[in-house]
N, C-alpha and C positions, 0 to 999 in steps of 0.2 A: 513306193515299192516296199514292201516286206518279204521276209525270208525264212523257210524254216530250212532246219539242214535235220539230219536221220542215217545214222549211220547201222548197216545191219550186222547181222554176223559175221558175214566175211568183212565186215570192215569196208564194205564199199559205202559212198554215197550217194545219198538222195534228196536233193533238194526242190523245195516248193517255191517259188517267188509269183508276189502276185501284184500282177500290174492294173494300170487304171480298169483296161477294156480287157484284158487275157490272165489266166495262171500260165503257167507254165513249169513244169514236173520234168526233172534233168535227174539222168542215175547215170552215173558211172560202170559201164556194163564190162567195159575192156572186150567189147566185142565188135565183128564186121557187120554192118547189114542183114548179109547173107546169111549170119550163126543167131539174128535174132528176130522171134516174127512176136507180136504185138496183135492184139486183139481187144477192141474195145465192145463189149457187150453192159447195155444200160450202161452207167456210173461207175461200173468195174472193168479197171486194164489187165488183162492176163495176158504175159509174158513167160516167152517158153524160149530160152537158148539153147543151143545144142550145138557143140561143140567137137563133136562127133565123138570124140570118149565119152562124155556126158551132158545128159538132157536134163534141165532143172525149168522147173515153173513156179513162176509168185505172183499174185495179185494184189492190187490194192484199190480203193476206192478214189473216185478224180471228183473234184466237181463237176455241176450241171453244166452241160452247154458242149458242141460240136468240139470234139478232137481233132487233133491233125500229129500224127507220128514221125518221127524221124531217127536215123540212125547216122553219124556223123564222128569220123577218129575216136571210135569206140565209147561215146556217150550218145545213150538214148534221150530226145524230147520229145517230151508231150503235151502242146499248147492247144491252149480250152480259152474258147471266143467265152466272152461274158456274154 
């Protein structure tokens, strides 16, 4: 396994870990489910929270291969089949 870790401006984290057969991409969102929707289009994840005071979007680029999303005690993952 290896790991990157990427901290942004607010100081949240983001890390990469990549396993034999998956990646998998974990951000610390401090969010419900329901305050974050996720959209994977091509090789680009766009992320939109809304918090009902404020709505923010960021994207980034995933590796090739099938996504599967989750939202879980306010950390988002995003595991990518190899």
């Amino acid at each position: 396994m290896s790991m990157q870790q990427f901290a942004g401006g607010n100081e949240r984290f983001l890390r990469r870990y990549e396993y034999d057969d998956s990646w998998v991409i974990a951000a610390d969102v401090g969010l419900s489910e329901d305050e974050v929707d996720v959209d994977i289009v091509g090789s680009t994840a766009i992320v939109v929270a809304d918090t009902g005071a404020r709505v923010t979007e960021t994207e980034f680029e995933l590796p090739a291969g099938d996504a599967e999303v989750g939202v879980q005690n306010g950390v988002l993952t995003i595991t990518i089949q190899k």
